[in-house]
C-alpha positions as CSV (number, residue, x, y, z in Angstrom):
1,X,54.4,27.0,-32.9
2,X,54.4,25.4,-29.2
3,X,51.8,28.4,-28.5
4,X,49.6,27.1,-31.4
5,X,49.7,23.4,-30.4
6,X,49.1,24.5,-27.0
7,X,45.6,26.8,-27.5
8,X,44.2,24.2,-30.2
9,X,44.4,21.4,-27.4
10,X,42.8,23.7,-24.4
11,X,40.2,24.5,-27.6
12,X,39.8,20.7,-28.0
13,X,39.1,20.3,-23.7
14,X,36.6,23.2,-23.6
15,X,34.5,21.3,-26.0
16,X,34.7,17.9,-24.5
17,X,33.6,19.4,-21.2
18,X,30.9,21.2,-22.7
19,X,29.6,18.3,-24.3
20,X,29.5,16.3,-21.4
21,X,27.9,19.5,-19.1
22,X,24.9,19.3,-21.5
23,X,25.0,15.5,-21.7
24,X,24.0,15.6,-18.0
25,X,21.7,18.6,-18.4
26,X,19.9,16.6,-21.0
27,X,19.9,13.5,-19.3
28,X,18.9,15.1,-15.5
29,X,15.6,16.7,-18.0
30,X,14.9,13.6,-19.5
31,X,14.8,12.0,-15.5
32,X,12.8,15.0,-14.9
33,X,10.1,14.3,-17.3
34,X,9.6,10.5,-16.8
35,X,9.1,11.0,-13.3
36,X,6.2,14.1,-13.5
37,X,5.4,12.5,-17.0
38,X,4.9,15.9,-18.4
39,X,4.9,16.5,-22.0
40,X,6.7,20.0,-21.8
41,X,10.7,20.2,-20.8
42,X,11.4,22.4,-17.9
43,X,12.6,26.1,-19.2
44,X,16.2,27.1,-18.4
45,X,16.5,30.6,-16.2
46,X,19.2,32.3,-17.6
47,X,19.2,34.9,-14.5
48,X,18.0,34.9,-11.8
49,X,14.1,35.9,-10.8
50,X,13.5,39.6,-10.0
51,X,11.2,39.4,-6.7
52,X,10.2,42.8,-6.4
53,X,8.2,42.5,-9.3
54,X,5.4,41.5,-6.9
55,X,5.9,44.2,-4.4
56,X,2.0,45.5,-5.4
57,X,0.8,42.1,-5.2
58,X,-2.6,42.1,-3.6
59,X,-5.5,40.1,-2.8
60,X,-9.0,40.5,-4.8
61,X,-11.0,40.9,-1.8
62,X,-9.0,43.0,-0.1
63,X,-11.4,45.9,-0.7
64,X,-14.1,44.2,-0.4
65,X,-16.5,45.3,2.5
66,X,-17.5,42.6,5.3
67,X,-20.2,42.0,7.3
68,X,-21.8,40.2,10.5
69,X,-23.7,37.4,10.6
70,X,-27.2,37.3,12.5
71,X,-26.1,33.9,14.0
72,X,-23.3,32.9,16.5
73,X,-22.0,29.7,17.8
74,X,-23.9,27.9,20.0
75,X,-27.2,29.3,19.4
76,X,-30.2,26.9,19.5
77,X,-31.2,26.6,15.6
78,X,-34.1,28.8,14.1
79,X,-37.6,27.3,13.4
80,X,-38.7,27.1,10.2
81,X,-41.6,25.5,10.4
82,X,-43.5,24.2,13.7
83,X,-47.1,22.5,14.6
84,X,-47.4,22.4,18.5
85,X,-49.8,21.9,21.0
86,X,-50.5,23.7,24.3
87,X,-52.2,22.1,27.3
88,X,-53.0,24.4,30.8
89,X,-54.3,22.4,33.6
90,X,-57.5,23.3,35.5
91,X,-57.5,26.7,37.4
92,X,-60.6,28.9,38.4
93,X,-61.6,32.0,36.8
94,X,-63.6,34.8,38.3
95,X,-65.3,37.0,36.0
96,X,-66.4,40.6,36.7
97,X,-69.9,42.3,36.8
98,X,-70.4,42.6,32.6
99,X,-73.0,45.7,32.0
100,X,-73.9,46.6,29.0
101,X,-74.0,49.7,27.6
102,X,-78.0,50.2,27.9
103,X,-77.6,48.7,31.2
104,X,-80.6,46.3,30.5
105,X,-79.9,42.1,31.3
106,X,-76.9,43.1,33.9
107,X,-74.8,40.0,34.2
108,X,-73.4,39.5,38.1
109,X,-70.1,38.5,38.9
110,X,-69.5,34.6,37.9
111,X,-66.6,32.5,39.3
112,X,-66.5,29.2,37.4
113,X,-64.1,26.3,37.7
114,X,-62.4,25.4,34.4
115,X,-60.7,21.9,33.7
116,X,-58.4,22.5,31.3
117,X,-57.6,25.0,28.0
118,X,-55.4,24.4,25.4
119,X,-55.5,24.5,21.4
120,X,-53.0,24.3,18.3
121,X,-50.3,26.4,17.4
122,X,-48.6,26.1,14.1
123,X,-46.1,28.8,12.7
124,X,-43.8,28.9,9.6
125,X,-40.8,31.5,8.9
126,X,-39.5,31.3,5.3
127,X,-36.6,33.1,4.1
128,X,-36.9,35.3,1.4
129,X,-33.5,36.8,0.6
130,X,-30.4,35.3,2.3
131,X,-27.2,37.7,1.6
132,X,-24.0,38.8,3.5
133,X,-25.5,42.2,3.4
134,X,-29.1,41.4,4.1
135,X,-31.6,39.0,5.7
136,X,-35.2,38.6,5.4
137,X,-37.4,36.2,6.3
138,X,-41.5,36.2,6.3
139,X,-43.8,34.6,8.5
140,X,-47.1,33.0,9.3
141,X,-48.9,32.2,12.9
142,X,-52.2,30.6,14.5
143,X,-53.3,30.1,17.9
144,X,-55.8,28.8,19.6
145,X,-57.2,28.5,23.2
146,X,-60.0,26.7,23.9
147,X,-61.4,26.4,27.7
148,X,-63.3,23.5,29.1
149,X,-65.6,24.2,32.1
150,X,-66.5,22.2,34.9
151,X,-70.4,23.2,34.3
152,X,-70.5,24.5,31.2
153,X,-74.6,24.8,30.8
154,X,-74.7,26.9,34.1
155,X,-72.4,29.9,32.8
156,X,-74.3,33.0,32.8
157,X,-71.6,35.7,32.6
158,X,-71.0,37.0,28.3
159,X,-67.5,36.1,28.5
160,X,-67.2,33.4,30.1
161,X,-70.0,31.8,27.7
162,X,-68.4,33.5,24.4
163,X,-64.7,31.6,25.8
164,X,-66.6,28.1,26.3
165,X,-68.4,28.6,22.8
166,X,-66.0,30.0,20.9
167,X,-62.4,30.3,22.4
168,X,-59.7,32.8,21.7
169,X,-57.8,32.7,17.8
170,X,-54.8,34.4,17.1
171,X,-53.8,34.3,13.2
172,X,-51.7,36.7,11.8
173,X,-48.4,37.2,10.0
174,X,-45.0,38.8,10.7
175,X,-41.5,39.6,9.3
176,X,-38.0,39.6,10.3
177,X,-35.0,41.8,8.7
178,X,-31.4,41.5,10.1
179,X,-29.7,44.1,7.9
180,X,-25.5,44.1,9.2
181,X,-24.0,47.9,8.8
182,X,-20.6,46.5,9.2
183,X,-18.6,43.5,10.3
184,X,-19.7,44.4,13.5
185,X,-23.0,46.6,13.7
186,X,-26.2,45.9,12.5
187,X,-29.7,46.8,12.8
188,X,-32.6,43.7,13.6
189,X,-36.4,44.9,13.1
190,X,-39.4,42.5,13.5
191,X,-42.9,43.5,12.8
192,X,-45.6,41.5,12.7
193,X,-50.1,41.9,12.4
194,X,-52.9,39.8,14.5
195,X,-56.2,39.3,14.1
196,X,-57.2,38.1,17.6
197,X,-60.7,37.5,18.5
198,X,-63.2,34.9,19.3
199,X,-64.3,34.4,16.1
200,X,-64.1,31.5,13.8
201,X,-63.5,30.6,10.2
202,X,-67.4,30.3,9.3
203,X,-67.3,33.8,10.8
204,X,-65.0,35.6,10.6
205,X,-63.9,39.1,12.0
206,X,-63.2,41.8,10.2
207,X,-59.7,43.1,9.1
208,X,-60.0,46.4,10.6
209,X,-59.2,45.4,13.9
210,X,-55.6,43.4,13.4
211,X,-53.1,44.4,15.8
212,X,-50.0,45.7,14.8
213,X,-46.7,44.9,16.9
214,X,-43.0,45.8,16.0
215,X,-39.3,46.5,17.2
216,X,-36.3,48.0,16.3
217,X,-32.7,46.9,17.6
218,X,-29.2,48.7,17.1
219,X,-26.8,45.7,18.1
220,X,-23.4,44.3,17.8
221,X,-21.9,41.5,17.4
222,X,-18.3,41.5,19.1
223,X,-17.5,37.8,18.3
224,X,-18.3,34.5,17.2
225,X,-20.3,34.2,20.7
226,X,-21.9,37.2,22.1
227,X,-24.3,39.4,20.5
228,X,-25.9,42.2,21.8
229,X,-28.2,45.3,20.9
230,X,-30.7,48.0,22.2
231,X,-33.8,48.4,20.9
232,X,-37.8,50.3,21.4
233,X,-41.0,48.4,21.2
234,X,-44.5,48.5,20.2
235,X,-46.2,45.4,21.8
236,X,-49.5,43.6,23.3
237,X,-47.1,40.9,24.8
238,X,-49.1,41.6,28.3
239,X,-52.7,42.1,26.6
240,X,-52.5,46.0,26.1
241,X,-50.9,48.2,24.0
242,X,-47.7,49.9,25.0
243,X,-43.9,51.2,24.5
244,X,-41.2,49.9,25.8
245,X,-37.1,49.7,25.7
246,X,-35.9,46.4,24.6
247,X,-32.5,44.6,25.7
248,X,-30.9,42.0,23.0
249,X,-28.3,39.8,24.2
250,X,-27.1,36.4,23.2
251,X,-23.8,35.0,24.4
252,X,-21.9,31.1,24.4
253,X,-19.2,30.3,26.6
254,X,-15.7,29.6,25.4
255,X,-16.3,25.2,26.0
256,X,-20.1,26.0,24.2
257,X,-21.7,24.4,27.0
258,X,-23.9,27.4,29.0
259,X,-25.0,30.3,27.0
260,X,-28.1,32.9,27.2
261,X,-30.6,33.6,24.2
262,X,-32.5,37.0,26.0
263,X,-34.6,39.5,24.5
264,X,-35.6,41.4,27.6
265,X,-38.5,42.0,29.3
266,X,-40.2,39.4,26.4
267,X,-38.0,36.4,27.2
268,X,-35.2,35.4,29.1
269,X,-33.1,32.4,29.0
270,X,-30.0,30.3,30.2
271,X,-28.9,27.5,27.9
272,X,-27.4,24.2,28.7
273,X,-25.8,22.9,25.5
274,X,-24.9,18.9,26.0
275,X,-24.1,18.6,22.4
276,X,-25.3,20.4,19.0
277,X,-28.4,17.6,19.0
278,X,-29.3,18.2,22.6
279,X,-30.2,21.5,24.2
280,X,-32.3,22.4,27.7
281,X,-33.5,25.8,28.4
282,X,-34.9,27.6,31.7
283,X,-36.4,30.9,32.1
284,X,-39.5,32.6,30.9
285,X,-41.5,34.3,28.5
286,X,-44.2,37.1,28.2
287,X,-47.3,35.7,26.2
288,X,-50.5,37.5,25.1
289,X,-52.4,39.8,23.2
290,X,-55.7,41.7,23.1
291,X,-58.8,39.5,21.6
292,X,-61.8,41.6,20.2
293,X,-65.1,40.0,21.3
294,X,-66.8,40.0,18.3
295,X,-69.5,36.4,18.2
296,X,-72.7,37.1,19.7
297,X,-74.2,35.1,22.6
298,X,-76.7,33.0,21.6
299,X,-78.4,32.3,25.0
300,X,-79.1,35.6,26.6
301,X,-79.1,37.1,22.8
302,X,-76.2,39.7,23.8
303,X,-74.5,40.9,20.8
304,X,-71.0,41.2,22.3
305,X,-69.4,43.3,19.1
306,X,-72.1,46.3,19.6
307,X,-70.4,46.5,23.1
308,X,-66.7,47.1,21.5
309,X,-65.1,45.2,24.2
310,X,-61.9,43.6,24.1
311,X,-59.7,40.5,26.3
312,X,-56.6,41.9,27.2
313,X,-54.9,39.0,27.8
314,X,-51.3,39.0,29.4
315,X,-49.4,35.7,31.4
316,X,-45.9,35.3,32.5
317,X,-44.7,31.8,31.8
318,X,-41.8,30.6,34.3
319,X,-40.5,27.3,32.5
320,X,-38.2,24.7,31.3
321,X,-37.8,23.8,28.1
322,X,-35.7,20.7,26.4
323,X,-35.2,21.1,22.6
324,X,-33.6,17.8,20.9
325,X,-32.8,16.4,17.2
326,X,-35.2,13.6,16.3
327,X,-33.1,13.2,12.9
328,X,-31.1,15.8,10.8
329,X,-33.2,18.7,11.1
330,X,-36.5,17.8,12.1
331,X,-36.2,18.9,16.4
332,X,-38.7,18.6,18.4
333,X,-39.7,20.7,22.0
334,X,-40.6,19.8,25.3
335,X,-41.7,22.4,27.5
336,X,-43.4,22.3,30.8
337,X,-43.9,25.2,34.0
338,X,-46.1,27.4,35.4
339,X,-48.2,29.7,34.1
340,X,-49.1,33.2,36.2
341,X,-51.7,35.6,35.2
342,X,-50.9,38.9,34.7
343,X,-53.9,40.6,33.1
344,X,-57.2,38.9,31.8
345,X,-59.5,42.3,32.3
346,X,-61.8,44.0,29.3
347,X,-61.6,47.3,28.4
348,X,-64.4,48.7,25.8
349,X,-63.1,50.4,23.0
350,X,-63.6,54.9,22.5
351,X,-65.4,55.2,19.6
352,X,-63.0,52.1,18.3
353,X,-59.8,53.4,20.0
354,X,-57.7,51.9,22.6
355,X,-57.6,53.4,26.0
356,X,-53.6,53.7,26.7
357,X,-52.9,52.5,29.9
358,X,-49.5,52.6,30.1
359,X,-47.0,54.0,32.8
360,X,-50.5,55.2,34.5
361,X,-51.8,57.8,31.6
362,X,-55.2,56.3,32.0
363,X,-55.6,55.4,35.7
364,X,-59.1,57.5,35.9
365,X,-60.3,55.0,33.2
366,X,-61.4,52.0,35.0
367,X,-61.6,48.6,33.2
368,X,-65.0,47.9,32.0
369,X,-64.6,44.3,33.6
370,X,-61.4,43.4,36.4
371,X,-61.1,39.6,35.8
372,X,-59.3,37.1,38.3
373,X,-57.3,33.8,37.4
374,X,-55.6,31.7,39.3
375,X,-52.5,29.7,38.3
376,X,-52.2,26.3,36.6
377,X,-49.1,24.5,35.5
378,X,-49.2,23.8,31.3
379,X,-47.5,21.8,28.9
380,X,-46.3,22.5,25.7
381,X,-45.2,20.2,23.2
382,X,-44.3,21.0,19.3
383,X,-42.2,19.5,15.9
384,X,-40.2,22.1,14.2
385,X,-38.3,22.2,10.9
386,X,-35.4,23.7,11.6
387,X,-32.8,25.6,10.1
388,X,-29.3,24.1,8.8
């Protein structure tokens, strides 16, 4: 009997405890949910959570396959649009014996003083597909030189009277494709067609004779602030047609504040970076092309396309050049230097074919005229639209 007593009061302490365990419980969820003011009570685990459940766990991109961008830090921003304006002060030109092909109205040597040439140039580059895996952008460009002679009325030499009546045009259009092989690797081609002449737009020149340019990079880029890459050529950057080996290489410092932006031998640079509004630049750049002379010349009644002669035009620019933020990204460019010749002779065309000079292949061929210039300092000053 003592035994009975005895288990019905321990019975009778179990459930008091109980009660009050899940008094507390209820209470503690009640606190619970006033203070995240959720609508749902919090579950109770029964046991506890098995953790290697997750063991296969990974992320969705895991597999995914990355790759480079064209850009790294520090670089001075891409132009998407530009209008500029180039100014060369005076220098003196010396133009060679021009003789016709029947030999009849030979025109002598002329050296004539000029005081200044410049003209507009405006260009535009618009992407057209912007991927991880791919970027292309298309492009547009015009030139112009004009030249302004001392004496004008007393030039007597065919091209020096076709440059003070008409000038030189380059108009053209080009194209840019950065495709990345990897997070590292990538290939970078640019290609681009020029209709260069002295012609103008209420006569124009036929399409036949655009110029076609191009090059062809294997690069990589190794981290956020050096890029580099190897490359081959087809260029008139020096007036004539040739071949050459290309070197890429962009690189910023680890403070961002010197860098270089080089695609050797067209243009070399060493960047000063005094903050991302504010940049200043010095170096050069290879400039030119080769101009068909196509207008005829009124005053001695020369018709200067039956002589298939062509301007090959070539200048090494040695410069200084200060690129700053006007507001957001409208930039605009300052650059000032000196400007060397490096080839203004004329060679006429074989039966409409260029006469390959390069690395000496055509050193038997003389120039049909050996033109001299001497060297002016130029200005250059543009507005660009540039990219975020």
């Amino acid at each position: 009997m003592k035994f009975y007593y005895l288990a019905r009061r321990c019975r009778i302490l179990l459930l008091v405890w109980a009660s009050a365990l899940f008094g507390v419980n209820a209470l503690q969820a009640q606190t619970d949910k006033n203070l995240t003011d959720s609508s749902v009570a919090p579950a109770i685990i029964d046991a506890e959570e098995d953790f290697s459940q997750y063991d296969d766990l990974s992320f969705a991109a895991e597999g995914a396959k990355r790759y480079c961008s064209p850009k790294i830090e520090g670089l001075s921003p891409a132009k998407l649009i530009s209008v500029g304006y180039d100014y060369q002060m005076g220098y003196t030109m010396t133009a060679d014996t021009f003789r016709p092909e029947n030999l009849a109205n030979v025109s002598m040597k002329e050296s004539a003083k000029l005081l200044s040439s410049n003209g507009i140039r405006l260009g535009c580059n618009i992407p057209v597909i912007s991927k991880t895996n791919l970027v292309w952008q298309m492009g547009f460009n015009y030139w112009e030189q004009r030249y302004k002679f001392e004496n004008p009325d007393a030039l007597k030499n065919p091209m020096l009277t076709s440059l003070r009546d008409n000038g030189l045009r380059t108009m053209g259009i080009n194209t840019t494709l950065f495709k990345p092989l990897d997070d590292v690797k990538f290939l970078l081609f640019q290609g681009s067609a020029d209709l260069n002449g002295d012609y103008q737009f209420g006569k124009f020149m036929p399409l036949r004779y655009t110029k076609y340019s191009g090059a062809l990079i294997y690069g990589k880029r190794t981290g956020e602030k050096k890029q580099w890459g190897l490359g081959v050529a087809r260029t008139y950057r020096v007036g004539e047609l040739n071949y050459i080996p290309i070197i890429f290489y962009n690189s910023t410092d680890i403070a961002n504040k010197w860098g270089t932006e080089i695609l050797f031998p067209a243009r070399a640079h060493v960047r000063r970076t005094f903050n991302s509004r504010n940049m200043l630049f010095a170096g050069y750049e290879l400039e030119g092309q080769s101009y068909r002379l196509w207008r005829s010349n009124d005053a001695s009644g020369l018709n200067l396309r039956d002589e298939k002669a062509e301007i090959r035009r070539g200048e090494i620019r040695l410069r200084m050049v200060y690129e700053f933020s006007i507001k957001d990204f409208l930039w605009m460019s300052i650059q000032a230097g000196y400007r060397i010749n490096y080839r203004y002779n004329v060679d006429r065309l074989d039966d409409d074919r260029e006469i390959y000079r390069a690395f000496g292949l055509a050193s038997d061929a003389p120039y049909f005229m050996t033109n001299q210039l001497t060297n002016p300092l130029y200005l250059n000053i543009s507005v660009n639209l540039v990219s975020p």
